[in-house]
N, C-alpha and C positions, 0 to 999 in steps of 0.2 A: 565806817559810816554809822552815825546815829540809828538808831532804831526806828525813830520817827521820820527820817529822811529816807529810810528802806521803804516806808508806809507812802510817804508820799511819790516817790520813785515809782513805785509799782502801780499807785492810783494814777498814774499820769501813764503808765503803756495799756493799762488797764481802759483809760478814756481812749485814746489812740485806739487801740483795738475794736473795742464798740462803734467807733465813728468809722474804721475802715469796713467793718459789717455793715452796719447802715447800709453804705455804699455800696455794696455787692450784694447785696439783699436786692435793689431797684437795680444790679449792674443785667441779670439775665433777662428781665423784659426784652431787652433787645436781640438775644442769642439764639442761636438757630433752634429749632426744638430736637429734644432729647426724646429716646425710649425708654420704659420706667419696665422695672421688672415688677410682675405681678401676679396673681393668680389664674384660673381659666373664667375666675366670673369678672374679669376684671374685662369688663366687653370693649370698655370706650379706651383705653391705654392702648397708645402703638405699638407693634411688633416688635421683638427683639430682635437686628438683624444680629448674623450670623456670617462671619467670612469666612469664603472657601477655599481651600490648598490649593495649592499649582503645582506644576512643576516647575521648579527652579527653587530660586532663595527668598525666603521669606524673612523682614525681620520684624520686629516687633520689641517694646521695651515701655519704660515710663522716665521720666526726671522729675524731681521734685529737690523744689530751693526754699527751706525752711530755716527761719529766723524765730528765737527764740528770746525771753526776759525769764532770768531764775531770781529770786530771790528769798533765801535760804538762811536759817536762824543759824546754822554750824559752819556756814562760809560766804565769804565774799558773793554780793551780786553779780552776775555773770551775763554775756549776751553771744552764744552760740550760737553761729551760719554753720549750715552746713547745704550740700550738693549734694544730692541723691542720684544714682545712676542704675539702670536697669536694663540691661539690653540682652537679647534672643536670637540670634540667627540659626536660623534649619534652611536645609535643602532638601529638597524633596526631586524623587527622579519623574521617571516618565509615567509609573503608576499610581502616583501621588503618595509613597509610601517616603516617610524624613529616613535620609542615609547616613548624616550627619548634622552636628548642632552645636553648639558652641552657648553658653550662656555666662553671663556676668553681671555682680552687683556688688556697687563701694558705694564710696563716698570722698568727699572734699570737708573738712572741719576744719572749721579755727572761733574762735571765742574773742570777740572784739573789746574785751577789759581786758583780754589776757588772764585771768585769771580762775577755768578751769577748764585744767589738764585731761580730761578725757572728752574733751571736744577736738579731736584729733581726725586725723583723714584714715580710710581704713577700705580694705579691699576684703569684703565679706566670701565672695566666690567668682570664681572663674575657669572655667574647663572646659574643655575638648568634650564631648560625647559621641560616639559610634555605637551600634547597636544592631547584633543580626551579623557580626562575622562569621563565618563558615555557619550559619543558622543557629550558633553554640553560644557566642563569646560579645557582651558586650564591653563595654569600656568607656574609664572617664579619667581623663588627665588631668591635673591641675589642682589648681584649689578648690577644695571643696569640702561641703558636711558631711563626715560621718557620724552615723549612728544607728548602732547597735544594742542587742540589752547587757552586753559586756563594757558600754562605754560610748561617747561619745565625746566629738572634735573637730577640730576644722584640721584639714592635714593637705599638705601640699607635697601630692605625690600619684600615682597611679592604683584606680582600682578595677579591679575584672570577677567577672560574672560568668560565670561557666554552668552552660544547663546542657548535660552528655546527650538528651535524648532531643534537641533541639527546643523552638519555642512552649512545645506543650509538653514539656519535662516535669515531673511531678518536683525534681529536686533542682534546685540550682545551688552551685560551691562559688564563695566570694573570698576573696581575697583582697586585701588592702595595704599600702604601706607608704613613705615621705616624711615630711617634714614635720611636726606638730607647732600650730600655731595657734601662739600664745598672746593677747592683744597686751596684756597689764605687763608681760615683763618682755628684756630684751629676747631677739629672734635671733637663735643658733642652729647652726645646721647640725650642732651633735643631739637636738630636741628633734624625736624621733616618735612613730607611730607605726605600728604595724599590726596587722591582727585578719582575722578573717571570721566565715559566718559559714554554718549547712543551716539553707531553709527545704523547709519539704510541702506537698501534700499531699494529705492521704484522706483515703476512705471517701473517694469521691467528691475530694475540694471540703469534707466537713470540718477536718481538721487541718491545721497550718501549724508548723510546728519550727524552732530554732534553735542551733545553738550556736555559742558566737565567742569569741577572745581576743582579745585588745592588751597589748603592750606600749607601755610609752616612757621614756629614756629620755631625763634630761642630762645633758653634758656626757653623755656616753652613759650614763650611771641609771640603769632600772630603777623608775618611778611609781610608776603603778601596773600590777598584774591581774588583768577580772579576767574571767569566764562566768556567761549570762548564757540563759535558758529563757523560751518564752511558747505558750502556746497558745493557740484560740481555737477553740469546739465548738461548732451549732450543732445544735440538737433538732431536728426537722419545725426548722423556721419557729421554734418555741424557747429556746435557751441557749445563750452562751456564757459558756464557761472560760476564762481566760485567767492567763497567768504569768508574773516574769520574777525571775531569781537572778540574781547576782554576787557572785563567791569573788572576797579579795584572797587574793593566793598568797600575798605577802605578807597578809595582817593576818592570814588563815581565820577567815571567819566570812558569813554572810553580811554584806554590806547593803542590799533592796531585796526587798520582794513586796509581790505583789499580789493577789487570788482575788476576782472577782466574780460576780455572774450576771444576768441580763433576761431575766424573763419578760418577754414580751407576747403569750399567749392571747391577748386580743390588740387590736389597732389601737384601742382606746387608750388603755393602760401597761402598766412597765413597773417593774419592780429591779432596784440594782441594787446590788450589796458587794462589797467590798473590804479588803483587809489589806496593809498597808504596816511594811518594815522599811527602816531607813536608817541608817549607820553612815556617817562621813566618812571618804574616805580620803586622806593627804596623801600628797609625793611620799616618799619614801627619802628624796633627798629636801625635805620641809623639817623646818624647826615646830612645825606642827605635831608633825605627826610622831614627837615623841608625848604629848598630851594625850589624857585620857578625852573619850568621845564617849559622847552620848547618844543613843539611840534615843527614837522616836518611835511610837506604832498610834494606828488609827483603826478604827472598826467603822463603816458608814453604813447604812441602807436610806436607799432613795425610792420613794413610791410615784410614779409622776401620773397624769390622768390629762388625756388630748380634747378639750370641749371640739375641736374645731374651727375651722376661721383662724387657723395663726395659733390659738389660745390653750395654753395650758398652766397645771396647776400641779404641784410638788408639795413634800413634804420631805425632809430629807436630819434625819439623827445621824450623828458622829461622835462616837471617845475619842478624844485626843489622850493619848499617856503619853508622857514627859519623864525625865530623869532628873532634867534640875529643876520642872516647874509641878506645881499641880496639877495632878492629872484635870478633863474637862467634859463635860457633857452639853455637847453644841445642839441646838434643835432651830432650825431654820421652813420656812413655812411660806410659798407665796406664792404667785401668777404671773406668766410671760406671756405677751404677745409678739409673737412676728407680724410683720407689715405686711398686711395684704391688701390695703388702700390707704389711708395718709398715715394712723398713728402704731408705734412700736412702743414697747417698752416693758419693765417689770417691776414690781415691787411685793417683797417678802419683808417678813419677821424675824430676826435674830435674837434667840436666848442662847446663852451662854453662863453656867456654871460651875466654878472651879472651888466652891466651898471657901472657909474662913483664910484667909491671904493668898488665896486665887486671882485671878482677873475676873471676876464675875460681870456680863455687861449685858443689857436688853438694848439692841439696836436694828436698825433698818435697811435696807436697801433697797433704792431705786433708781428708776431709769426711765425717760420718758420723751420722746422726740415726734416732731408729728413733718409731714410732709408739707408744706408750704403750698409750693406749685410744683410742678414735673423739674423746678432747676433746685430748690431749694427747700434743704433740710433742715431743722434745729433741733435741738435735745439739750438736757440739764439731769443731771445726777447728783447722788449724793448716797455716801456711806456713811452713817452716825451709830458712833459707838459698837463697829463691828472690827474684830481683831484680823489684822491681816499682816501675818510673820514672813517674813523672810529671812536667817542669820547667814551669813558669809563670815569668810577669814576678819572681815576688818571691822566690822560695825553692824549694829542688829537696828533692821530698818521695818521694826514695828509700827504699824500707822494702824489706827483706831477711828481716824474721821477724816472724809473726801467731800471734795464737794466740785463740781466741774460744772461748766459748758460749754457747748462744745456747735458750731456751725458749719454744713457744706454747701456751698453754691457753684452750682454747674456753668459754666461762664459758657463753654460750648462744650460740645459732643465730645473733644479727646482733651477736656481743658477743665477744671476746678479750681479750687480757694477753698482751704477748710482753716478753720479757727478753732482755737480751743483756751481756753482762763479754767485754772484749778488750783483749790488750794488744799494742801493734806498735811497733816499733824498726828503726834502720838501722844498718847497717854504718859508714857514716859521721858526722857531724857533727849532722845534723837530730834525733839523739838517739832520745826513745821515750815515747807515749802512753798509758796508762791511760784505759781508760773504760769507764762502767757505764751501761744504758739501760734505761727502764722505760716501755712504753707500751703505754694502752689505746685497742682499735680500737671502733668502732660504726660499724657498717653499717645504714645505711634504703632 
């Protein structure tokens, strides 16, 4: 397809989408009234109800059926449906305490030009939960996320939580292990995951401490070997100190770390600083991972200051150092509001300098949405000339400049419509994205 027929293409879901806002914009007039979340001076706003446990089974979930318009400088225009599912069941017994639980989230995907392949259906999590065996022993069967500071997966298998001294055990021992899955390549039952965790507390809950290690084996063949450390210290309600490490045992070297802190000696103000290592690390049976890798590291400090009412203000420096780029000196500067009657939003400063054949850029960010009526929200954004990296195995998905809006209308109490039109582009090669979203929520 022409280029100028992409333009026009996109103007014509782009009107459709405005004329279907229109409409739900006037559609909550008629809807039953909602409760708005708010502050304690927020006098005239209704209560937030609250639902109360029973005994027996409770369930609970959301769906959402989202329809999408991509169109994209590096591929075919595409139009993604997908089904969103979400469901909860617990039981709770006769002191209202849950015994058991079950939770689950997929989806249903297909892409109506047929033409892109990761609009696919996918079963994100699903498991069994128990909790409070012999007062020691919980457990979760199925699919589900792990994540530890040795690794993280989704693995399809069994994991148990053993705490010797019962619920108020300073340590508890985890263990993990199934199937490792993998969404981009075929599913083998010789793709394996196993690993386990000691978390602790000590010194009267100030400190929380972990160590943890994760094996994963694809085709029978060991793939990747970490063991990760992590710890977090408060210092009497004035400082935290925190930190995570990650050793690949295969490449025999440190693959993350991390060391931060967190002073917060008055309500008003916060001081955060930060240090930042990162080393990729590939399978062991990847054609990757016979290439050289690059490290990253980062240095940050963040000053932040609370006016109150929602409202604060940052200042926040970072070096980025690079291997294959120039290194950078990031200085970012601005004001957020949280909503505590109709309007939210922020907007800061972006300097960025990387010296003579850097990326050097002076750019923006903002964000700004105001409350309409108690059904109906709107906002508009926009990144201009702020770099924002992501590299993966297959393609480096640098974007440089965003620009969105974005609409929610509360139709009724378990029921929405949100919208969203955005367009994003880079400075470089990877080019620039159109797209338009339309989806309905349902809560039970």
């Amino acid at each position: 397809m022409a280029s100028s027929d992409k333009s026009v293409a996109f103007d014509t879901i782009t009107a459709l989408a405005l004329a279907a806002l229109a409409l739900f914009i006037a559609a909550p007039a008629a809807a039953q009234p909602l409760p708005l979340t708010g502050t304690v001076e927020d006098d005239d706003l209704p209560p937030i109800f609250i639902e109360e446990a029973t005994p027996g089974v409770a369930i609970s979930g959301r769906t959402s059926s989202e329809i999408q318009y991509r169109d994209e400088s590096r591929r075919p225009d595409s139009v993604p449906v997908f089904q969103y599912m979400l469901l909860n069941l617990r039981h709770f017994d006769e002191n209202v305490e849950e015994k058991y639980s079950f939770h689950a989230y997929g989806r249903l995907g297909t892409d109506l030009k047929n033409e892109d392949d990761w609009a696919d259906s996918r079963l994100y999590y699903a498991y069994y939960q128990q909790e409070g065996l012999l007062d020691m022993i919980d457990l979760r069967l199925g699919r589900q996320f792990i994540s530890v500071t040795a690794g993280a997966s989704l693995l399809d298998g069994l994991t148990l939580d053993f705490r010797p001294g019962g619920p108020a055990s300073p340590l508890t021992f985890s263990v993990f292990g199934g199937g490792d899955v993998a969404y981009y390549t075929s599913y083998s039952a010789k793709d394996t995951l196993m690993g386990g965790e000691i978390r602790g507390r000590f010194w009267e809950d100030n400190l929380v401490a972990g160590i943890s290690y994760a094996q994963r084996r694809e085709d029978s063949d060991k793939a990747t070997e970490l063991i990760g450390a992590d710890f977090d210290y408060g210092f009497r309600q004035l400082l935290n100190l925190y930190g995570e490490i990650q050793y690949d045992y295969l490449g025999d070297r440190v693959s993350y770390g991390l060391i931060g802190s967190n002073y917060h000696r008055s309500d008003r103000w916060g001081l955060r600083t930060e240090y930042l290592y990162s080393l990729p690390v590939f399978s062991a049976t990847s054609i990757y991972s016979v290439f050289a890798v690059s490290e990253y590291q980062e240095a940050m400090a963040e000053l932040n200051y609370y006016h109150g009412d929602g409202l604060r203000s940052f200042i926040r420096y970072s070096r980025e150092i690079y291997e294959d780029y120039r290194d950078a000196d990031v200085l970012e500067a601005g004001l957020q509001q949280t909503r505590v009657q109709r309007f939210s939003g922020h907007l800061s400063g972006v300097w960025r300098h990387a010296g003579s054949g850097g990326q050097d850029m002076h750019g923006v960010r903002a964000r700004a949405a105001w409350l309409f009526t108690p059904h109906v929200q709107a906002g508009v954004g926009a990144e201009i000339d702020v770099l924002e990296r992501r590299l993966d195995e297959f393609e480096d998905d640098t974007l440089s400049q965003r620009y969105w809006t974005d609409i929610t209308a509360r139709l009724a109490r378990d029921l929405d419509l949100q919208a969203r039109l955005e367009r994003a582009q880079s400075s470089g090669y990877w080019g620039y994205h159109n797209r338009a979203t339309l989806r309905l929520n349902y809560t039970f």
